[in-house]
Structures are given as C-alpha cells and as structure tokens.
N, C-alpha and C positions, 0 to 999 in steps of 0.2 A: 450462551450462544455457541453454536458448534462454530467448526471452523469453516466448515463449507459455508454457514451462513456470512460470517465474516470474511472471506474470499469473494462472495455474491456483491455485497454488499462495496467492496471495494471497486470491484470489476465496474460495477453500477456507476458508482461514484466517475470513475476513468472515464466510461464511455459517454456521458452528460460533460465534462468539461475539458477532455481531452483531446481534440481531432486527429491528432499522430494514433490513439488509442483503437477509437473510430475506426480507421481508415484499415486501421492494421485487422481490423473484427478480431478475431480471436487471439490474446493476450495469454500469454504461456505464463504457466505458475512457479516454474520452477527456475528462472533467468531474471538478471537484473534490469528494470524498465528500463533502468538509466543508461547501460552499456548498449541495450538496442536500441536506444536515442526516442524512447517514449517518455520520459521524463526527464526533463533538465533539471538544473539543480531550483531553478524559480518555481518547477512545477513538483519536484519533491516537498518544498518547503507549503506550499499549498496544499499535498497529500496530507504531510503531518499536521498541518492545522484542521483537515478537517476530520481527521480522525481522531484529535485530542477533542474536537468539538462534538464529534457524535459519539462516542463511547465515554466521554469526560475520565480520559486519561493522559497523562506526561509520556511523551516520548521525547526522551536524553536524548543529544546531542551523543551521547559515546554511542549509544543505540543504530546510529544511521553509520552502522556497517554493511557493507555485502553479508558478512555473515547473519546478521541480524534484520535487515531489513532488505538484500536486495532478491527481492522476488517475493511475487502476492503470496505466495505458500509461507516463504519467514515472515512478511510483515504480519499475516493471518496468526502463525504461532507467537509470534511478538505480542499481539494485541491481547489473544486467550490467555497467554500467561497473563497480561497488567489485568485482567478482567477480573480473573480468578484468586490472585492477590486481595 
C-alpha cells in the first residue's frame, strides 16, 4: 500500500467520525491533529484502534510520539514501515 493510499485512507477514516476534522475540510499532513485540537487524547486512542483494526497491526504506546505519529504524513510512514515488516 503506497503511502498516499494510506494517508487517503486515514483522512477518510477522520472525516466519517470526526466533526472537528469535518469542519476544518482540509487536514494538513504535515502538523499534529492533536496540537490543532482535531484529536483529543479519547479520539487518538480511537484512531490507533482503528488502524491496528484495519491494517492488523500494533501500534506501541512509545510509538504515540509527535515524532512518530504527530501528523497524517508520520502516522502514514509509521503504518508503511509495520506493513512492510
């Protein structure tokens, strides 16, 4: 899976159950949801579940860094590496 399809795919995901995401329409790749207040920490813990549920992969807890997960472009590179693995 490229990663642009795995950015789609997430963005997808945001816009279906996130109204802050919604509202905001277009979702920058390269920022953290959480520091522009599109994900709280309730709705990060919902992202990672449902991305361990649709790629059936573990995302660590040391994982849920900014450097690692804050923004669709790292969590996208995050996911391709567990993929690829």
């Amino acid at each position: 899976m490229t990663h642009d399809a795995i950015v789609a795919v997430l963005v997808a995901y945001l816009m279906e159950t996130n109204p802050l995401a919604r509202r905001r329409g277009q979702l920058p790749l390269d920022q953290s949801l959480h520091e522009l207040g599109i994900l709280d920490s309730s709705g990060i813990v919902e992202l990672v579940s449902f991305i361990e549920d649709h790629w059936s992969i573990a995302i660590l807890d040391s994982e849920l860094t900014n450097d690692m997960f804050g923004g669709l472009d790292k969590m996208a590179n995050l996911i391709g590496h567990k993929l690829a693995a």
